[in-house]
PDB file with one MODEL, atoms N, CA, C and O in Angstrom:
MODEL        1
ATOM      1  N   UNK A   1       0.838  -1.176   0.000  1.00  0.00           N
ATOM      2  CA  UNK A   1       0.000   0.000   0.000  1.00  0.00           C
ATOM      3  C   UNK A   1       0.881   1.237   0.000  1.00  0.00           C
ATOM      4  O   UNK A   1       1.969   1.256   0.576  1.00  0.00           O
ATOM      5  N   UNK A   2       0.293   2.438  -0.774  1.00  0.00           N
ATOM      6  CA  UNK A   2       1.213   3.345  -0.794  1.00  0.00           C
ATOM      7  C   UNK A   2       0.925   4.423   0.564  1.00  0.00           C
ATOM      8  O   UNK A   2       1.538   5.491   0.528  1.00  0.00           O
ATOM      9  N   UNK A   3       0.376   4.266   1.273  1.00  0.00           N
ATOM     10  CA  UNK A   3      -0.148   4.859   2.631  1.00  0.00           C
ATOM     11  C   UNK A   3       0.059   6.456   2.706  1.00  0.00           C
ATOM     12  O   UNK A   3      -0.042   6.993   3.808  1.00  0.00           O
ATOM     13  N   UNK A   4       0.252   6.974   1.938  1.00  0.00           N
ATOM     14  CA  UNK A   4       0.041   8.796   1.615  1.00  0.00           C
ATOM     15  C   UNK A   4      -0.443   8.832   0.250  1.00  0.00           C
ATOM     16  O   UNK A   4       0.158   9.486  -0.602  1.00  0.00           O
ATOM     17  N   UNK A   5      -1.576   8.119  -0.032  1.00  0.00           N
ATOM     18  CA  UNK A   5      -1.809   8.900  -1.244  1.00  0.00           C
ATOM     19  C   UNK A   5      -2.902   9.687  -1.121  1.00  0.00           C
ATOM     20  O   UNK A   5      -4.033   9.565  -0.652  1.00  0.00           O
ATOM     21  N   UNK A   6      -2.035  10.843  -1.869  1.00  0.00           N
ATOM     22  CA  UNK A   6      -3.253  11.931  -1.704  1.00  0.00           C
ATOM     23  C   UNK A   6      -3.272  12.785  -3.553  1.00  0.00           C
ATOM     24  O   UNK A   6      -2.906  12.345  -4.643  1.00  0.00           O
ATOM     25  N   UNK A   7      -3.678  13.676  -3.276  1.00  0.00           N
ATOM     26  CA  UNK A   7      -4.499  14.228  -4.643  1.00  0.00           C
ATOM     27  C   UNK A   7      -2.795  14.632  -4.638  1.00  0.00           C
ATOM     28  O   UNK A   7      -2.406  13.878  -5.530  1.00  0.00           O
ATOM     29  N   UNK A   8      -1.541  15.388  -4.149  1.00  0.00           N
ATOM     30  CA  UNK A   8      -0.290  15.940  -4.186  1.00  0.00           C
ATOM     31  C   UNK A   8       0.598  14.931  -4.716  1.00  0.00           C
ATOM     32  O   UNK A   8       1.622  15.298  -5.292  1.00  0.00           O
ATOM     33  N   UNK A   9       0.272  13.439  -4.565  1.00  0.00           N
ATOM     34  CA  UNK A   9       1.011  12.706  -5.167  1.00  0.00           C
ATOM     35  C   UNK A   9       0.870  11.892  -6.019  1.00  0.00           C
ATOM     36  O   UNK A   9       1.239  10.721  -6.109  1.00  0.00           O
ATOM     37  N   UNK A  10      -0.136  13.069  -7.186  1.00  0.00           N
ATOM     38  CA  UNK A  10      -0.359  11.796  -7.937  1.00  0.00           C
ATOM     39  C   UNK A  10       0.157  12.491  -9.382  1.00  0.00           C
ATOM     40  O   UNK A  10      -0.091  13.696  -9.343  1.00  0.00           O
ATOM     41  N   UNK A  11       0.620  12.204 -10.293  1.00  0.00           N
ATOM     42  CA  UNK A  11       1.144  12.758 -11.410  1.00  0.00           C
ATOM     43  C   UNK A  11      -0.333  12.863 -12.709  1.00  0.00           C
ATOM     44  O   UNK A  11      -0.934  11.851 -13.069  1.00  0.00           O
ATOM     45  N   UNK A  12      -0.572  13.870 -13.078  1.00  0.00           N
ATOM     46  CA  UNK A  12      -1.830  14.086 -14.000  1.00  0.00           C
ATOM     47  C   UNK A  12      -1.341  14.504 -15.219  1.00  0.00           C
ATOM     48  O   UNK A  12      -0.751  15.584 -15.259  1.00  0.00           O
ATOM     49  N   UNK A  13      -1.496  13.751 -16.373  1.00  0.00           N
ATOM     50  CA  UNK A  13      -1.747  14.575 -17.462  1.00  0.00           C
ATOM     51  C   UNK A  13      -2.993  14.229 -18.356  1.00  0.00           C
ATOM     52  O   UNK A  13      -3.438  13.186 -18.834  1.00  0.00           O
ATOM     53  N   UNK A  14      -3.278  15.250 -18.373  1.00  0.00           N
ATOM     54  CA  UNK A  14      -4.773  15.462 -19.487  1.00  0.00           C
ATOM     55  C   UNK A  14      -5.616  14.657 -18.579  1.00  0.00           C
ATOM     56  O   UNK A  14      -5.958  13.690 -19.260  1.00  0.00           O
ATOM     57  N   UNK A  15      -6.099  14.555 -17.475  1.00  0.00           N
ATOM     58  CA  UNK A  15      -7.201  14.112 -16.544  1.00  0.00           C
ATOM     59  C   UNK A  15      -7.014  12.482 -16.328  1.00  0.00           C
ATOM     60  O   UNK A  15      -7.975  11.788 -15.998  1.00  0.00           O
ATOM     61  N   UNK A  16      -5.518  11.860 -16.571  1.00  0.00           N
ATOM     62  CA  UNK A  16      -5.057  10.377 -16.321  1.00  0.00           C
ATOM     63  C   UNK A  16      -3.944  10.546 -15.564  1.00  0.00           C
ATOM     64  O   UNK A  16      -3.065  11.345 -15.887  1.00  0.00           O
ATOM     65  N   UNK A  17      -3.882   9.699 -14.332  1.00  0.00           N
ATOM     66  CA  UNK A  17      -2.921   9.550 -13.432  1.00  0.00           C
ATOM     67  C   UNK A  17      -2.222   8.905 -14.767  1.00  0.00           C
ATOM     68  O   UNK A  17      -2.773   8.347 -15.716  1.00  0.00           O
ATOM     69  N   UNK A  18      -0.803   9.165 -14.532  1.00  0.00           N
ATOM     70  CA  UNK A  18      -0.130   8.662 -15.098  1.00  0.00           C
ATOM     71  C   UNK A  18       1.112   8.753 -14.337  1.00  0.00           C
ATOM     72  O   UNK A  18       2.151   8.495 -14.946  1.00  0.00           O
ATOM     73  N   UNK A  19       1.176   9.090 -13.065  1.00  0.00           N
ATOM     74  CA  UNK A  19       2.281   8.494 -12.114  1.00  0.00           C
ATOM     75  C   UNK A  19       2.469   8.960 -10.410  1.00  0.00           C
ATOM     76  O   UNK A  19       2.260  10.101  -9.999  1.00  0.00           O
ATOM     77  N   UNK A  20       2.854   7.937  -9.661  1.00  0.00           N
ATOM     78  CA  UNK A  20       2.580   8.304  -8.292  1.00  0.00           C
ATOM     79  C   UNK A  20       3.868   8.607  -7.466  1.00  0.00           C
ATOM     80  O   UNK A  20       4.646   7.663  -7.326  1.00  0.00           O
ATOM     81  N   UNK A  21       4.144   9.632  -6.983  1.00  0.00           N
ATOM     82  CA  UNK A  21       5.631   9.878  -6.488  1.00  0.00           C
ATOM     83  C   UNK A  21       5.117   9.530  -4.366  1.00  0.00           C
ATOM     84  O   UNK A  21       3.991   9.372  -3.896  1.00  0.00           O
ATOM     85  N   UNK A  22       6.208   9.532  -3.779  1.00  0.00           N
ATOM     86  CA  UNK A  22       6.172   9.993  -2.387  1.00  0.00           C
ATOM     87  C   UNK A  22       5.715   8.558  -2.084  1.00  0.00           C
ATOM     88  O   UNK A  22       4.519   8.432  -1.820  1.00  0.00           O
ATOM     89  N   UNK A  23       6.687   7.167  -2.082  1.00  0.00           N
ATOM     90  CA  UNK A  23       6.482   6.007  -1.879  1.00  0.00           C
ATOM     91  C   UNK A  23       7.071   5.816  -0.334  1.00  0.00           C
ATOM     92  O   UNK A  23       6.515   4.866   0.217  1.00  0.00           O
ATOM     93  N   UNK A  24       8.106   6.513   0.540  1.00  0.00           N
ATOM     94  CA  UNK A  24       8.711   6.606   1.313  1.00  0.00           C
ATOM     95  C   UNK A  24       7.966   5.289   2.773  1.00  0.00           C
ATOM     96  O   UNK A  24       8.480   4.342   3.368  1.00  0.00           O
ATOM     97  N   UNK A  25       6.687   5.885   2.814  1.00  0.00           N
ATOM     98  CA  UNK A  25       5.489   5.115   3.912  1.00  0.00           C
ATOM     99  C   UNK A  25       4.864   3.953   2.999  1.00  0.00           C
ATOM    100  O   UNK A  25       3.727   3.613   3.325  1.00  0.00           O
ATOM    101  N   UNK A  26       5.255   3.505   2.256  1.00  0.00           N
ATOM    102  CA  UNK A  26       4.848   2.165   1.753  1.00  0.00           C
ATOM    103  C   UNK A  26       4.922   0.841   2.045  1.00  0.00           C
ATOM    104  O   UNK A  26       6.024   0.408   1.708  1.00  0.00           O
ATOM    105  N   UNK A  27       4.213   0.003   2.532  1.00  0.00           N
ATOM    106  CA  UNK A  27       4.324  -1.204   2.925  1.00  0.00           C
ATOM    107  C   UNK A  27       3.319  -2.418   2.685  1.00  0.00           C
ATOM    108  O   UNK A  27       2.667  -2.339   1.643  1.00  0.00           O
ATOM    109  N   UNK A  28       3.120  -3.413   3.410  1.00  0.00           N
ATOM    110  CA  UNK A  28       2.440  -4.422   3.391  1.00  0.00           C
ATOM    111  C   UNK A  28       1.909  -4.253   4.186  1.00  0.00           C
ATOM    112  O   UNK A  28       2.615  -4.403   5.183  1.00  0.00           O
ATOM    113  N   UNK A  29       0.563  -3.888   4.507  1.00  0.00           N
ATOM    114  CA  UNK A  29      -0.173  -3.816   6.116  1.00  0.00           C
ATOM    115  C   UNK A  29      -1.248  -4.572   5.965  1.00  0.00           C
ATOM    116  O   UNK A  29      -1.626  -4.956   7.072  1.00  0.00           O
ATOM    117  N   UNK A  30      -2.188  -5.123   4.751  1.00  0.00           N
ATOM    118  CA  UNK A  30      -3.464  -5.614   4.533  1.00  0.00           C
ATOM    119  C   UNK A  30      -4.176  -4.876   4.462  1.00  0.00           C
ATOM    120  O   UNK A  30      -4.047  -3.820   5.081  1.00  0.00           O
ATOM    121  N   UNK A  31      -5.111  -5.104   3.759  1.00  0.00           N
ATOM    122  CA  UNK A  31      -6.337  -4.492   3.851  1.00  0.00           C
ATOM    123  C   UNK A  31      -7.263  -3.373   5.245  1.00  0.00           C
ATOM    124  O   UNK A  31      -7.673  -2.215   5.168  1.00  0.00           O
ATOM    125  N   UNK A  32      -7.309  -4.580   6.634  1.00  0.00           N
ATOM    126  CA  UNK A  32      -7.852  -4.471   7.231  1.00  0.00           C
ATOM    127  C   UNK A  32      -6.836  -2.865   7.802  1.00  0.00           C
ATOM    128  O   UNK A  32      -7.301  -1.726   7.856  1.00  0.00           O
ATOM    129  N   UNK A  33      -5.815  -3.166   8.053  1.00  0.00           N
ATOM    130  CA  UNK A  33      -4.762  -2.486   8.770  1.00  0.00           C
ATOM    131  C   UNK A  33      -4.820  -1.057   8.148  1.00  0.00           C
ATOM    132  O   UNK A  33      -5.067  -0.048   8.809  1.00  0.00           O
ATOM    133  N   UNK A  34      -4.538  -1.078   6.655  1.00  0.00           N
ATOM    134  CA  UNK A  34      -4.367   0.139   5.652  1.00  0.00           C
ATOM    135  C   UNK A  34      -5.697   1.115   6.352  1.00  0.00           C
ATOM    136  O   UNK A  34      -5.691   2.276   6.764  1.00  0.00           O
ATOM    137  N   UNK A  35      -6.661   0.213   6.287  1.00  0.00           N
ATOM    138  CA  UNK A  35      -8.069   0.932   6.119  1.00  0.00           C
ATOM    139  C   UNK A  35      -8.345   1.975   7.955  1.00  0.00           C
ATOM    140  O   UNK A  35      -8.971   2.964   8.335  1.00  0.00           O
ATOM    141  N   UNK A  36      -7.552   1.082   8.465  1.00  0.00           N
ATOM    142  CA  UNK A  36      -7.605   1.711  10.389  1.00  0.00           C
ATOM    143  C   UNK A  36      -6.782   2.693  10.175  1.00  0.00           C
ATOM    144  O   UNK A  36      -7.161   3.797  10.565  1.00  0.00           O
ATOM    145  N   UNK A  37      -5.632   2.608   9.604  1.00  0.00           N
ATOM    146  CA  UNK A  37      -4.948   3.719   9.767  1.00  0.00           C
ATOM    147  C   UNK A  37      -4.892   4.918   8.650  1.00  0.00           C
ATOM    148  O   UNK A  37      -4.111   5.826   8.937  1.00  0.00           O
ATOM    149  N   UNK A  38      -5.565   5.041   7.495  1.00  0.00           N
ATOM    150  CA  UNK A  38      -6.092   5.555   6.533  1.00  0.00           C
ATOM    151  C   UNK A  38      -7.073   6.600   7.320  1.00  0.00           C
ATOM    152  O   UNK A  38      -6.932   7.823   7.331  1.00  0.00           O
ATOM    153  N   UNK A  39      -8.218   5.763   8.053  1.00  0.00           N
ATOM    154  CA  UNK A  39      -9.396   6.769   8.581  1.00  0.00           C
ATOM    155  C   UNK A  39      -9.170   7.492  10.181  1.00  0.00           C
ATOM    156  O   UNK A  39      -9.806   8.324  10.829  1.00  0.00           O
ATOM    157  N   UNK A  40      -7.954   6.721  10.413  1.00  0.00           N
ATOM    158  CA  UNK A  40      -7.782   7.391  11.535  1.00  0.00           C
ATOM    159  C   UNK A  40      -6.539   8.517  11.625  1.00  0.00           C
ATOM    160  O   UNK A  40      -6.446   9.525  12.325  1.00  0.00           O
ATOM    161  N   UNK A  41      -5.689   7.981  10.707  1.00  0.00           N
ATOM    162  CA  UNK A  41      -4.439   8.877  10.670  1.00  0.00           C
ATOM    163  C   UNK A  41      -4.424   9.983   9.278  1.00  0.00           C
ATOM    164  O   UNK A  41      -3.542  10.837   9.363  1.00  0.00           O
ATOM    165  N   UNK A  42      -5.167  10.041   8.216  1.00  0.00           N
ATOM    166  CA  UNK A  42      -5.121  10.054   7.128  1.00  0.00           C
ATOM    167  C   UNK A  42      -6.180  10.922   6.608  1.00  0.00           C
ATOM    168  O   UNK A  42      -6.159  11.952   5.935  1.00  0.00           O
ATOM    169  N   UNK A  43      -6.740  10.491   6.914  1.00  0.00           N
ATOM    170  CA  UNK A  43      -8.733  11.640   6.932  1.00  0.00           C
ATOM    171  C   UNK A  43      -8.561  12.088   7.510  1.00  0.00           C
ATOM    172  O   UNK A  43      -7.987  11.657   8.510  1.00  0.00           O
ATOM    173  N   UNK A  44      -9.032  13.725   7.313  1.00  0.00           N
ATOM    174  CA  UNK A  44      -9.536  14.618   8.359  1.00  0.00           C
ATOM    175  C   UNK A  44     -10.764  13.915   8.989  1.00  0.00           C
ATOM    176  O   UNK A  44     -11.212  12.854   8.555  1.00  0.00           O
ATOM    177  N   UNK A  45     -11.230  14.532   9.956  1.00  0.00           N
ATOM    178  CA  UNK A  45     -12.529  14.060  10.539  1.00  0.00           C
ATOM    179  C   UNK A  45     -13.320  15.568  10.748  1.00  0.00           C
ATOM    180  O   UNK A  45     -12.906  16.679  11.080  1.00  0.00           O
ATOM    181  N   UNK A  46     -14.633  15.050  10.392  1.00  0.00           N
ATOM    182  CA  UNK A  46     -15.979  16.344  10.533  1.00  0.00           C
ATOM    183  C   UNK A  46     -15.510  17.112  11.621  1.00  0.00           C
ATOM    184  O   UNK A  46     -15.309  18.303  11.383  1.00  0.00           O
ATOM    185  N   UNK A  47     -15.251  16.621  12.962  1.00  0.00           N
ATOM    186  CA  UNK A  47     -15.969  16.787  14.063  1.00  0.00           C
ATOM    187  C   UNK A  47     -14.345  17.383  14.603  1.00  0.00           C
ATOM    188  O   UNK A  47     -14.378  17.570  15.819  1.00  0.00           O
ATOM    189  N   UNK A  48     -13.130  17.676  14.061  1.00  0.00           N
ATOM    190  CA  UNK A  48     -12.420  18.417  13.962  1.00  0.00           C
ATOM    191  C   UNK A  48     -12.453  19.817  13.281  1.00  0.00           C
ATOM    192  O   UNK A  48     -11.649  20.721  13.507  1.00  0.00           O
ATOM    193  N   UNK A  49     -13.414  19.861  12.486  1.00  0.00           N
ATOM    194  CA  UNK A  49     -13.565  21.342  12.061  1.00  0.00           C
ATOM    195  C   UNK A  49     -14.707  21.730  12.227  1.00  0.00           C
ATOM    196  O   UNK A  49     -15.348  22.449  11.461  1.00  0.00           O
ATOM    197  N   UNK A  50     -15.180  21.112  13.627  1.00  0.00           N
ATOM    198  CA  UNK A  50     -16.623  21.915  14.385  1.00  0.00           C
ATOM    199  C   UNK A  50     -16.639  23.151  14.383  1.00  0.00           C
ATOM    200  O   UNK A  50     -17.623  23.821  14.068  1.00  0.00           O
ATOM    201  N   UNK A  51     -14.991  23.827  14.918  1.00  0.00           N
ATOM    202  CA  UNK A  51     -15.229  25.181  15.165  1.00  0.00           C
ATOM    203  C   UNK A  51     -14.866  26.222  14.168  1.00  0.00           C
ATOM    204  O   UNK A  51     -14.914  27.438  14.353  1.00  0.00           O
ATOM    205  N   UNK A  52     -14.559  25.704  13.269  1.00  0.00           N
ATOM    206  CA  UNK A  52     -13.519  26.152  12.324  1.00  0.00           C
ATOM    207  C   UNK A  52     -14.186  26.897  11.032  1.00  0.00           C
ATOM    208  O   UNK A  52     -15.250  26.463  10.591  1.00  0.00           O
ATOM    209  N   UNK A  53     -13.667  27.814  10.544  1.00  0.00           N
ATOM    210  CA  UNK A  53     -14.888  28.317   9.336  1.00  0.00           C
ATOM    211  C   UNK A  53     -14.542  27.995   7.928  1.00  0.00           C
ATOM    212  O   UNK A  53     -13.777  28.564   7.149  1.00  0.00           O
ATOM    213  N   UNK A  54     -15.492  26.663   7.755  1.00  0.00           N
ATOM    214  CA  UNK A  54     -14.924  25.826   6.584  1.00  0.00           C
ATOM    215  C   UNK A  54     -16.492  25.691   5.987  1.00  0.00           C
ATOM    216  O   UNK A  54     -17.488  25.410   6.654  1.00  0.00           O
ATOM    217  N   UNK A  55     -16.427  25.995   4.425  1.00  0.00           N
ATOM    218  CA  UNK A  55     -17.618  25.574   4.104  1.00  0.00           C
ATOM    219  C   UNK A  55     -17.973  24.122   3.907  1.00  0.00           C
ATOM    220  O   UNK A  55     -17.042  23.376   3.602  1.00  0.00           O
ATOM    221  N   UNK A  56     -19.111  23.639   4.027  1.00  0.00           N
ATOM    222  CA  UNK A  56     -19.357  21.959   3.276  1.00  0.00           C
ATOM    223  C   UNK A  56     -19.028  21.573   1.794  1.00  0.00           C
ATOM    224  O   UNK A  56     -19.159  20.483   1.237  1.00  0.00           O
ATOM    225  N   UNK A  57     -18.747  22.297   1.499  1.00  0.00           N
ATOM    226  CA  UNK A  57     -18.155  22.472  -0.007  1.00  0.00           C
ATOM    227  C   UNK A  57     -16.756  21.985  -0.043  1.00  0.00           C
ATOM    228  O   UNK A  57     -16.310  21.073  -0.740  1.00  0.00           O
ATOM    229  N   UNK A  58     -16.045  22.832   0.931  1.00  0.00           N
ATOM    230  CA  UNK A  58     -14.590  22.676   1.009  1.00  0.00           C
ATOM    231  C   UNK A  58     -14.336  21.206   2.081  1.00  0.00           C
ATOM    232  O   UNK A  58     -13.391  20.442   1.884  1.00  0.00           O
ATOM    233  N   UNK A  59     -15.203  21.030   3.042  1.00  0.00           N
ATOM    234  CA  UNK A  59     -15.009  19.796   3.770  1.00  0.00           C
ATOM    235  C   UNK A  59     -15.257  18.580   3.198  1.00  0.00           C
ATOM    236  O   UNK A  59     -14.502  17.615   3.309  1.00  0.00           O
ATOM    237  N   UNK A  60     -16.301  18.586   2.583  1.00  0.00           N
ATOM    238  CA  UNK A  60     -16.243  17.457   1.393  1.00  0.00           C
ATOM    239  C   UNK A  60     -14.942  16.955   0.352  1.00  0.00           C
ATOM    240  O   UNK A  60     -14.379  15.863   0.285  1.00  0.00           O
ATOM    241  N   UNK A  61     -14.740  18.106  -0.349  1.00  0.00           N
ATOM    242  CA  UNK A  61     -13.252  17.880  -0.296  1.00  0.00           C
ATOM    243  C   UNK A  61     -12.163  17.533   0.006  1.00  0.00           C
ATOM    244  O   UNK A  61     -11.356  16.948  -0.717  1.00  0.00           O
ATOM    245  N   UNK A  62     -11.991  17.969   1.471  1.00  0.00           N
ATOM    246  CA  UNK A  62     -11.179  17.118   2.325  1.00  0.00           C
ATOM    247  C   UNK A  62     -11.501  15.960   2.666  1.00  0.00           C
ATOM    248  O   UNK A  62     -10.809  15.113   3.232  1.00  0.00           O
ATOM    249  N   UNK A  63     -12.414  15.914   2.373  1.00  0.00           N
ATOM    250  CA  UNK A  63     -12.847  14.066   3.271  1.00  0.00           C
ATOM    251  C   UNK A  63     -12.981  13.574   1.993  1.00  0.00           C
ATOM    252  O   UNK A  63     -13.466  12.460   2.192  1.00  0.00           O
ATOM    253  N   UNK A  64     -12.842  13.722   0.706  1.00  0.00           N
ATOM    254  CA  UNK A  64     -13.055  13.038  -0.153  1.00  0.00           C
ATOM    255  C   UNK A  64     -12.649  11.772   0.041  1.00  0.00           C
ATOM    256  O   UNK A  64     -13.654  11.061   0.017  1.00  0.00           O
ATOM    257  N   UNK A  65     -11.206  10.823   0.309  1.00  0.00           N
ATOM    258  CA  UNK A  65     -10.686   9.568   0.554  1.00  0.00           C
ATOM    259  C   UNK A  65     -11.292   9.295   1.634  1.00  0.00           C
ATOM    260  O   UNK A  65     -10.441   8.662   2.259  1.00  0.00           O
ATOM    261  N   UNK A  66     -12.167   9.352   2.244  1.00  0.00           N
ATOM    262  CA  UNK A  66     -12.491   9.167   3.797  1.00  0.00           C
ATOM    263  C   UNK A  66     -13.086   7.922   3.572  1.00  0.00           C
ATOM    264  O   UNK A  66     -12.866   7.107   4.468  1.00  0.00           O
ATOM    265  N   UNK A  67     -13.912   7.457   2.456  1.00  0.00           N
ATOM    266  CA  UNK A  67     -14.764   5.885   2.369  1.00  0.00           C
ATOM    267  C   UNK A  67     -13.623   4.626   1.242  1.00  0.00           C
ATOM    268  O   UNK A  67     -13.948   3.616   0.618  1.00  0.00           O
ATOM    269  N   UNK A  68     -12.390   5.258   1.398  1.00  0.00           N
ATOM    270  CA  UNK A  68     -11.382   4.456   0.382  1.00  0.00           C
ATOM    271  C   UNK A  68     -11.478   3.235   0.951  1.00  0.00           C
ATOM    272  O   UNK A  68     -11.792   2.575  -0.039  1.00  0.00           O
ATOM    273  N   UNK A  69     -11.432   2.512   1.798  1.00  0.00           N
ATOM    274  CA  UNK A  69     -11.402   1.505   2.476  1.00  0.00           C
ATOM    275  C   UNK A  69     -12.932   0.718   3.131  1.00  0.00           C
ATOM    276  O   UNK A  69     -12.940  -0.359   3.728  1.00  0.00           O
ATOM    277  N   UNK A  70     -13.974   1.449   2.877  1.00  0.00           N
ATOM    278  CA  UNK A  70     -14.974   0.807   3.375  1.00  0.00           C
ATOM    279  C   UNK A  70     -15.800  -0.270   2.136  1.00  0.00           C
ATOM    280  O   UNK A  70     -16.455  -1.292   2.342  1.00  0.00           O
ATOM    281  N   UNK A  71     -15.521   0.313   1.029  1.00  0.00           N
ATOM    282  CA  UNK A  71     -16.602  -1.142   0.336  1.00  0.00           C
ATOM    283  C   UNK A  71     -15.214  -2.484   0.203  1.00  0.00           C
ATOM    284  O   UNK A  71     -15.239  -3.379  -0.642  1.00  0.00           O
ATOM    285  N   UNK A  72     -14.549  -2.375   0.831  1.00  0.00           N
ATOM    286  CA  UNK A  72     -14.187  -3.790   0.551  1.00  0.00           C
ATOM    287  C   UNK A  72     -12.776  -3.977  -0.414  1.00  0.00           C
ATOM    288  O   UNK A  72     -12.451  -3.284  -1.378  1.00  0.00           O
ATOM    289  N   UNK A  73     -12.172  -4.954   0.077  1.00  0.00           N
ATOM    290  CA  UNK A  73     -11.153  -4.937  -0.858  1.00  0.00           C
ATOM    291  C   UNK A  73     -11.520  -5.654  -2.281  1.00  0.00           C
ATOM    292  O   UNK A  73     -12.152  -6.709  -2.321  1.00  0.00           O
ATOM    293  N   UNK A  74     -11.005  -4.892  -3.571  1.00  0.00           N
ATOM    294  CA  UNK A  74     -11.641  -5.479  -4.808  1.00  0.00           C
ATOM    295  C   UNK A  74     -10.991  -6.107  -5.224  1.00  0.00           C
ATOM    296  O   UNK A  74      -9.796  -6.146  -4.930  1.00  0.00           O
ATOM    297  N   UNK A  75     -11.563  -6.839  -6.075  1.00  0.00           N
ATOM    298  CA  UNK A  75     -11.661  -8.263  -7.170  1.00  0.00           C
ATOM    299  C   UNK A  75     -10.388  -8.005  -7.889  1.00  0.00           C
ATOM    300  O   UNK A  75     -10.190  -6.941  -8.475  1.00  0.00           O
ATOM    301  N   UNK A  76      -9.625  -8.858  -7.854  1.00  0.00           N
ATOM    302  CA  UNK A  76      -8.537  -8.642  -8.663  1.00  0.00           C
ATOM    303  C   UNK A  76      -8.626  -8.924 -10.243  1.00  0.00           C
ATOM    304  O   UNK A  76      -7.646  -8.728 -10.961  1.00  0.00           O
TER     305      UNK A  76
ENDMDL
END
């Protein structure tokens, strides 16, 4: 798993990833493991920018990766 991927490390041209830099935190953790520490270390969380003046527009955004790990690991 590449365990920092975020929208900063991903290489775009013309609207296709076409390459991923910042492998440094990469490992073998499983599924189950990736996904605990993804939503806990990795996502912002709502209920951290209770006080904060962020629109739902822009928080959505940030939480975009927040369900990367919940439907399941896929079909190879």
């Amino acid at each position: 798993m590449h365990n920092d991927f975020t929208k900063s490390n991903c290489i775009v041209d013309q609207d296709r990833i076409v390459g991923l830099v910042d492998w440094e935190m990469a490992g073998f953790f499983g599924w189950k493991t990736a996904g605990e520490v993804h939503r806990r270390i990795r996502t912002p969380q709502r209920e951290h920018f209770a006080n904060a003046n962020v629109s739902e527009a822009r928080l959505q955004e940030m939480m975009f990766w927040q369900d990367l790990y919940d439907k399941g690991m896929p079909e190879p």
